[in-house]
C-alpha positions in Angstrom: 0.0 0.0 0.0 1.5 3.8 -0.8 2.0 6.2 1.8 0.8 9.4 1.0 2.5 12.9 1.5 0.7 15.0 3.5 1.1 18.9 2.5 -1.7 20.0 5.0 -2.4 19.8 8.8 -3.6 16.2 9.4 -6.2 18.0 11.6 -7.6 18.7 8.1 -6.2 16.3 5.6 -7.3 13.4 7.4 -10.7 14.3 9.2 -12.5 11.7 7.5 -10.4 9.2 7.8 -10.9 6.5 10.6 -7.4 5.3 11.7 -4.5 6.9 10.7 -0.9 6.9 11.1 1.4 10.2 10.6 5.4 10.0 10.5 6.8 13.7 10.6 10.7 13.1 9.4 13.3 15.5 8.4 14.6 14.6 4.2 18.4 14.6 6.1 17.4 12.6 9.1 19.2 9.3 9.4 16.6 7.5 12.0 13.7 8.5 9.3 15.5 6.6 6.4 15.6 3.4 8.4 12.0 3.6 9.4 10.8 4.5 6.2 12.4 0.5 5.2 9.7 -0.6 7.7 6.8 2.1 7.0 5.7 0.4 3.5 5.7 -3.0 5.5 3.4 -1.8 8.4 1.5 0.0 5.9 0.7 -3.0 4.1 0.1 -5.4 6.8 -2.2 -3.1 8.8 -4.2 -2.5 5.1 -7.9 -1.9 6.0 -7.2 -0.7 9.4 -4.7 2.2 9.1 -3.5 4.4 6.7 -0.2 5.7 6.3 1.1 9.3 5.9 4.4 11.4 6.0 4.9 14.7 6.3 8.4 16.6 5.8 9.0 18.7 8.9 11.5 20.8 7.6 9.5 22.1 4.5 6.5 22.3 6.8 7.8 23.4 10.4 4.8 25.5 11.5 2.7 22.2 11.2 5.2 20.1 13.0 5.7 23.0 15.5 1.8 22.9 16.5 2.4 19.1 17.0 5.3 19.8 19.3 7.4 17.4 17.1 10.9 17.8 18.8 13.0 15.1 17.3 12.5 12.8 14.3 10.8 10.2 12.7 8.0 11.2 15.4 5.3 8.7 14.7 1.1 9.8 15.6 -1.9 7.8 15.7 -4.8 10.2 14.3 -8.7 9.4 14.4 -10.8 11.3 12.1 -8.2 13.8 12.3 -7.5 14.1 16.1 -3.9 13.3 17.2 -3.9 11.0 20.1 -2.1 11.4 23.0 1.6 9.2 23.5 3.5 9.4 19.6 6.1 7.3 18.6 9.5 9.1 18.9 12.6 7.5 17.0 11.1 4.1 16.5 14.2 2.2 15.7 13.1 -1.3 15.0 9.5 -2.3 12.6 8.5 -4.7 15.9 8.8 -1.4 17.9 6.5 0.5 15.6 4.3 -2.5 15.1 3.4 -3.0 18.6 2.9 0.7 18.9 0.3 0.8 16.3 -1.3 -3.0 17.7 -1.6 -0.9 20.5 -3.5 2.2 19.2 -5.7 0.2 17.4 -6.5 -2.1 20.4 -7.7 1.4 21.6 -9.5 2.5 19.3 -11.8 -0.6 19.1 -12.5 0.3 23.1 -13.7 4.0 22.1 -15.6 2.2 19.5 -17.6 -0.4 21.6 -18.2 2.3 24.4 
């Protein structure tokens, strides 16, 4: 499955979309070229349950500013466009990021059963 660059706030960009994951990176940023190896995996195994986004921080600062994103790849679970709280920061390994986003989605399904 692609992941789609985002060029908007994901508040906007992705308000009608159920589950979604953002990673804000940095085009020189080491850490963000060994997790995009493992994004298009994740992205394709969680098909159908979570979509997957990126957004450039340096070209689009004031957006990753209002997200507080401090260090990069930071990785955010939206729904319907609302960042949840506890991001992803520097995942280094795909099981790190997969478990993160197992976990977030086991959330989700609780906020949907309520």
């Amino acid at each position: 499955m692609a992941i789609t660059e985002l060029m908007e706030d994901p508040k906007t960009a992705l308000k009608g979309i159920c589950a979604a994951v953002v990673v804000f990176y940095a085009p020189w940023c080491r850490d963000c070229k060994v997790s995009e190896e493992f994004e298009g995996k994740l992205a394709d195994d969680f098909a159908g349950k979570a979509d997957f986004f990126r957004l450039d921080s340096v070209n689009l600062e004031e957006i990753a500013d209002a997200y507080e994103v401090e260090r990069y790849p930071t990785w955010m679970f939206f729904i319907k466009g609302k960042p949840m709280p506890h991001p992803l920061v520097e995942p280094m390994t795909e099981g790190e990021a997969r478990n993160w986003l197992e976990m977030r989605l086991a959330g989700q399904g609780r906020r949907e059963r309520k």
